[in-house]
Biotite code that builds the C-alpha atoms (Angstrom):
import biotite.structure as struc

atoms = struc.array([
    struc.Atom([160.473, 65.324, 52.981], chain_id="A", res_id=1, res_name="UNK", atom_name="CA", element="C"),
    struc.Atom([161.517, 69.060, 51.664], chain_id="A", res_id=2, res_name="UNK", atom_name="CA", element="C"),
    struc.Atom([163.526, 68.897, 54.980], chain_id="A", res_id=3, res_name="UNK", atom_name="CA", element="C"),
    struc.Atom([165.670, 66.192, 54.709], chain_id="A", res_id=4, res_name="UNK", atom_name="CA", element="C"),
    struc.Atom([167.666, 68.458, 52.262], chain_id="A", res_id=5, res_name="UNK", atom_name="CA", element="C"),
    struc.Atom([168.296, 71.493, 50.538], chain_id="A", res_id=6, res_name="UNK", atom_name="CA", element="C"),
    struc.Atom([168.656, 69.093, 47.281], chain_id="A", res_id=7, res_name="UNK", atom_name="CA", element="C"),
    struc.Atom([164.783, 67.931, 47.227], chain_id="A", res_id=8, res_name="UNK", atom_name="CA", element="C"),
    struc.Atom([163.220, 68.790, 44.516], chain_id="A", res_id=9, res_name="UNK", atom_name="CA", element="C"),
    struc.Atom([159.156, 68.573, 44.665], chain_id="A", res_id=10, res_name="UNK", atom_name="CA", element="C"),
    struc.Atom([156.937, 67.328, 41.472], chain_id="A", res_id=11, res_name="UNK", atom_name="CA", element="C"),
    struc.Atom([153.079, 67.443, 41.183], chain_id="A", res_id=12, res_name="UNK", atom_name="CA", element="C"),
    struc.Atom([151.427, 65.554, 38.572], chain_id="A", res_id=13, res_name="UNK", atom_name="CA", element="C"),
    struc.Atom([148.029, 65.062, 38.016], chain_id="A", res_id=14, res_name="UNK", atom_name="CA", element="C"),
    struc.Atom([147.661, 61.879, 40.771], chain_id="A", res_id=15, res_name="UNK", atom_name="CA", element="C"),
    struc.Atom([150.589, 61.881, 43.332], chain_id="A", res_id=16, res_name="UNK", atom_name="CA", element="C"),
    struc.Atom([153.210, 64.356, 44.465], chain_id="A", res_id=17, res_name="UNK", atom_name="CA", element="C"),
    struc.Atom([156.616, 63.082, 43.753], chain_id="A", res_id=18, res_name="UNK", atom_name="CA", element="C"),
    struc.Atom([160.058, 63.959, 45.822], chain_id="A", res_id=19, res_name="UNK", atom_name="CA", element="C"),
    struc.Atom([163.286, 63.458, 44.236], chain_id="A", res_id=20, res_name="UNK", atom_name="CA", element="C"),
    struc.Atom([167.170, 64.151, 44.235], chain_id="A", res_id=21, res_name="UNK", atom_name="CA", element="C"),
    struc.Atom([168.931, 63.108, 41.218], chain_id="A", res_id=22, res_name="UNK", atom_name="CA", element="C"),
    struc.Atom([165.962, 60.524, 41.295], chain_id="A", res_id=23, res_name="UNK", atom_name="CA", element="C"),
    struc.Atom([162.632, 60.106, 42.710], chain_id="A", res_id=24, res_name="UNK", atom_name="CA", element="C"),
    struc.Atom([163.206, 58.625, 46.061], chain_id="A", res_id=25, res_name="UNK", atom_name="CA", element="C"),
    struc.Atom([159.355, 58.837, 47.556], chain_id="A", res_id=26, res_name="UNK", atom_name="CA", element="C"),
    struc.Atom([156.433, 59.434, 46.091], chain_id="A", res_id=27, res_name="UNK", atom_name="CA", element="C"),
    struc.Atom([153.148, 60.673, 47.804], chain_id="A", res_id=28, res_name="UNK", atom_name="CA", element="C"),
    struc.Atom([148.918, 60.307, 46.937], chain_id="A", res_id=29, res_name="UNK", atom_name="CA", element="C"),
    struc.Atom([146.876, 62.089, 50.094], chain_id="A", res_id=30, res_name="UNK", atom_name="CA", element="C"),
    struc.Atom([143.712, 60.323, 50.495], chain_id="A", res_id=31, res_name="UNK", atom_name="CA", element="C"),
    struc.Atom([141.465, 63.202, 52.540], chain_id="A", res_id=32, res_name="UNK", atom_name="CA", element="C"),
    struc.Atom([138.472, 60.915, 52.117], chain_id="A", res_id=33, res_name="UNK", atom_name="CA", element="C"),
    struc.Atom([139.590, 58.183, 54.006], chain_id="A", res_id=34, res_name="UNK", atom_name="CA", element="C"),
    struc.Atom([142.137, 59.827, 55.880], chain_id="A", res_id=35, res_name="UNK", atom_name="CA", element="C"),
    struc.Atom([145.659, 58.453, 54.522], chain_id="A", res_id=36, res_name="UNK", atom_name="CA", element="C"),
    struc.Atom([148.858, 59.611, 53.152], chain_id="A", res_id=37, res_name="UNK", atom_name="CA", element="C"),
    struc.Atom([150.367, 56.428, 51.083], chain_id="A", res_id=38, res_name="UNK", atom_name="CA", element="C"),
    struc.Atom([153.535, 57.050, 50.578], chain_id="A", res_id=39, res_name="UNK", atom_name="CA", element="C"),
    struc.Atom([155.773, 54.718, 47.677], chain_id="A", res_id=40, res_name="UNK", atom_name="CA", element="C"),
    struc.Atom([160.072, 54.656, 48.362], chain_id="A", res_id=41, res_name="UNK", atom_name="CA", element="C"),
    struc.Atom([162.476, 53.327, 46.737], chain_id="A", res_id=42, res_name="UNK", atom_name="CA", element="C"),
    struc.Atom([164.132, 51.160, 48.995], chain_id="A", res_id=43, res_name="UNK", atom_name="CA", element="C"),
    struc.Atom([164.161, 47.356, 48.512], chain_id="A", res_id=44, res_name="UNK", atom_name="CA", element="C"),
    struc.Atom([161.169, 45.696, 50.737], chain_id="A", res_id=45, res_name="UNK", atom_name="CA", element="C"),
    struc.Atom([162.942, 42.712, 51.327], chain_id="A", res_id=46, res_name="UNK", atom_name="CA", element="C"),
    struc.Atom([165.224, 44.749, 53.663], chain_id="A", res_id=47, res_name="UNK", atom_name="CA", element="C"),
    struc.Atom([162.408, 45.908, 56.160], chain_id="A", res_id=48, res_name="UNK", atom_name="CA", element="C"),
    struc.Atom([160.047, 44.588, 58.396], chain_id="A", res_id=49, res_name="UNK", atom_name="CA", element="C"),
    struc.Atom([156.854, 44.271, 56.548], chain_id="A", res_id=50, res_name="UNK", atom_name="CA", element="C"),
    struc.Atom([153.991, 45.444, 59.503], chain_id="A", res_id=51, res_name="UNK", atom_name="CA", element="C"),
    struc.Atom([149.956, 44.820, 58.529], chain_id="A", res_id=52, res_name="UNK", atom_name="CA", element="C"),
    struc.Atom([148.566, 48.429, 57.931], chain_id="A", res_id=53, res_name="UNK", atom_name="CA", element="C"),
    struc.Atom([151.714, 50.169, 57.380], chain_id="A", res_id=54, res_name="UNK", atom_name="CA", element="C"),
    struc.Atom([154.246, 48.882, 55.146], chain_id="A", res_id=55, res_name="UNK", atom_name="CA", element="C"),
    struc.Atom([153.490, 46.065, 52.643], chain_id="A", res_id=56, res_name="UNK", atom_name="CA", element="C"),
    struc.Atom([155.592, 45.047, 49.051], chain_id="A", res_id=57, res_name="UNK", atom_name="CA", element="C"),
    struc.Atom([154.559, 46.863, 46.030], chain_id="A", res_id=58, res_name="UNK", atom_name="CA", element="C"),
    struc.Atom([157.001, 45.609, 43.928], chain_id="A", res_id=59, res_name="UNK", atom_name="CA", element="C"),
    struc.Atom([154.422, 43.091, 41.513], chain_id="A", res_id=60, res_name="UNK", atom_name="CA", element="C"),
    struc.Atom([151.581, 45.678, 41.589], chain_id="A", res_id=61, res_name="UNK", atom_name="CA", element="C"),
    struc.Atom([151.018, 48.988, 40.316], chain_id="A", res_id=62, res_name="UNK", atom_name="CA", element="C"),
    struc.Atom([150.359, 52.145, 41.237], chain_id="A", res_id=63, res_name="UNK", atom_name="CA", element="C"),
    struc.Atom([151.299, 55.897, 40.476], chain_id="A", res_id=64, res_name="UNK", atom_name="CA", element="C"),
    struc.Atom([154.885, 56.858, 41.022], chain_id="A", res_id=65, res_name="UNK", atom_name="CA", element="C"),
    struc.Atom([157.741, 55.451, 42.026], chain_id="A", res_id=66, res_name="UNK", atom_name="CA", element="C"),
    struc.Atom([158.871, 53.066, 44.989], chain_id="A", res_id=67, res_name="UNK", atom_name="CA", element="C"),
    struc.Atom([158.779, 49.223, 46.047], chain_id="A", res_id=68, res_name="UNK", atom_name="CA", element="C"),
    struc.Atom([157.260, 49.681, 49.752], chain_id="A", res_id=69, res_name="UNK", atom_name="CA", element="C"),
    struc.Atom([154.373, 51.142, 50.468], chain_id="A", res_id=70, res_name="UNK", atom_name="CA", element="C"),
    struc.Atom([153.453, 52.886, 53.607], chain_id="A", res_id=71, res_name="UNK", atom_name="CA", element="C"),
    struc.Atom([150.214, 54.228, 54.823], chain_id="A", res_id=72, res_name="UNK", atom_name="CA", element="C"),
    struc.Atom([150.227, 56.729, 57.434], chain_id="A", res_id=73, res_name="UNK", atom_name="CA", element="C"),
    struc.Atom([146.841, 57.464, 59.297], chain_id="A", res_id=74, res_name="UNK", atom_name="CA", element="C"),
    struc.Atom([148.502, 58.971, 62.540], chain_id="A", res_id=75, res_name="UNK", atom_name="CA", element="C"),
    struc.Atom([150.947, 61.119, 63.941], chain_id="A", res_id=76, res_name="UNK", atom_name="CA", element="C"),
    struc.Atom([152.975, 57.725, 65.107], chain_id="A", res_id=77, res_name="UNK", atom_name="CA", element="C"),
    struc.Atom([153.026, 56.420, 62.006], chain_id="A", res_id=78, res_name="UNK", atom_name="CA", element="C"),
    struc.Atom([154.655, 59.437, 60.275], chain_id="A", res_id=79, res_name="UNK", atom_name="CA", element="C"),
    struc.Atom([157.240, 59.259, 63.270], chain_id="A", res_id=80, res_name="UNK", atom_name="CA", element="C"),
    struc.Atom([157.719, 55.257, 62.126], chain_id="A", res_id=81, res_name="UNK", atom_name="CA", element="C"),
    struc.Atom([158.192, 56.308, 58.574], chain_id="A", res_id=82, res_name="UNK", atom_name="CA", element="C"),
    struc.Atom([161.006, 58.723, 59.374], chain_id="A", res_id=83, res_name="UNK", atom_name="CA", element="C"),
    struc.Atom([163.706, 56.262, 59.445], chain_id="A", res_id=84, res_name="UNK", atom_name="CA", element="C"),
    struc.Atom([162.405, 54.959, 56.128], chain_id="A", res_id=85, res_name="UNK", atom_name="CA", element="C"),
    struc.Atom([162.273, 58.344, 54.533], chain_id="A", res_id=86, res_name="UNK", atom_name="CA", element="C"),
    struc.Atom([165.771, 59.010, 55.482], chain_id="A", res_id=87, res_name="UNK", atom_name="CA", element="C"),
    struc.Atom([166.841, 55.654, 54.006], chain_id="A", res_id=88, res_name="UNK", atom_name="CA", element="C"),
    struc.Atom([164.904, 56.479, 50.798], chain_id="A", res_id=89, res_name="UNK", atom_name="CA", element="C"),
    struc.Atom([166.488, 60.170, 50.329], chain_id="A", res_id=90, res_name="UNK", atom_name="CA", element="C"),
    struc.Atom([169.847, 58.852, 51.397], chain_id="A", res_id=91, res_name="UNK", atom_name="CA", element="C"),
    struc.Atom([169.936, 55.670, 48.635], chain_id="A", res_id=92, res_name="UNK", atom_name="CA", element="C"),
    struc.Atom([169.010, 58.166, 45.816], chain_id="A", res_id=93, res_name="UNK", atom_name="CA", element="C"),
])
């Protein structure tokens, strides 16, 4: 996420690692355990393809940081999904 611009600015509190512009546009937890990086954007869910065991609506239920839709990436294709979606989310901040 650092490289999708000179402007990204990277925040650690204590349970998620948080990636902003003039506002948080993604926010991270890494799950070593179980072997997931959930990431939380801020981009309106009701504008992507929900898909079971990668993206799914946040919007009514909490969690740390920012962001409306959820993804969990386990592999190397599901980071390469995401990266449209990360764009979106840097480029709507």
């Amino acid at each position: 996420m650092v490289g999708l611009g000179e402007d990204v600015q990277v925040k650690e509190p204590k349970n998620y690692i948080a990636f902003k512009r003039l506002e948080k546009f993604t926010c991270a937890e890494i799950c070593p355990q179980v072997r997931v990086v959930t990431l939380y954007l801020r981009i309106d869910p009701t504008t992507v393809e929900l898909e079971d065991g990668f993206s799914r609506d946040v919007t009514k239920i909490g969690h740390f940081g920012t962001g409306n839709l959820e993804l969990s990436l386990k592999t190397m294709e599901d980071f390469a999904k995401a990266q449209p979606l990360l764009q979106r989310a840097y480029e709507g901040s």
